[in-house]
Steps between C-alpha positions, in 0.01 A plus 500: 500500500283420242434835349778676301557856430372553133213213558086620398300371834174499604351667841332184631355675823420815676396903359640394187409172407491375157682749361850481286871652514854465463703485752733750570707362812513212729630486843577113616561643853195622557301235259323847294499619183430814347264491198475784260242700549322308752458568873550876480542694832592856580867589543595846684844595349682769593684723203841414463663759295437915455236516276336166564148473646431260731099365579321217471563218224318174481802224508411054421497372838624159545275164548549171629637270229234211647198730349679513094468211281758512193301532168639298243638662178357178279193433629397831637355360869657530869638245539672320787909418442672212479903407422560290225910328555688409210835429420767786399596454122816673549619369817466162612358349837366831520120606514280827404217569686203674310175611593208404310100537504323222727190610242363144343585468150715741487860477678636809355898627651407807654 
C-alpha cells in the first residue's frame, strides 16, 4: 500500500473532500484506512465494567485508500508516490526501496 500509518493525507473525494488528517491505521486486507478525525460515525458500546456507562460515541470510520492522496512533508501538496531504488551502503548487491513525492521539482523521501 501506498499509505503508511503515521502519513498526513488528503480526502480526495466524497462528504469530506478536501480536507486533512493523519492517519491512524491501515488495513492492506481490506485496502482502508482510518484517518484521524475524519469519517466519524456512531458507535453503540455496551459498558464493560461496574461503574462504566455505556451510550453512544462517535468512532473514525475507515475509507478507501484510492480516495487519500499522501501530502508531502517538503512541499506541502498531495501528492501521488513513487519508489526511488538505490543501492544498500552497508550491504552489497543489496537494494532499499524508498518512497518519494512524484510532485515536479520537488522529489522529496517521504
Amino acid at each position: 500500500m501506498f499509505v503508511k500509518k503515521g502519513d498526513t493525507v488528503m480526502i480526495i473525494s466524497g462528504d469530506e473532500k478536501g480536507k486533512k488528517g493523519k492517519v491512524i491505521e491501515v488495513s492492506p486486507k481490506e485496502g482502508k484506512v482510518i484517518i484521524e478525525g475524519r469519517n466519524m460515525v456512531k458507535k453503540h458500546v455496551r459498558p464493560r465494567q461496574a461503574g462504566q456507562p455505556g451510550g453512544i460515541i462517535d468512532a473514525p470510520g475507515a475509507i478507501y485508500a484510492s480516495k487519500v492522496m499522501v501530502i508531502c512533508p517538503k512541499c506541502n501538496k498531495p501528492t501521488r508516490v513513487g519508489t526511488m531504488v538505490r543501492p544498500d551502503p552497508e550491504r552489497p548487491g543489496k537494494v532499499i526501496r524508498e518512497r518519494k513525492c512524484r510532485n515536479k521539482g520537488c522529489g522529496e523521501a517521504l
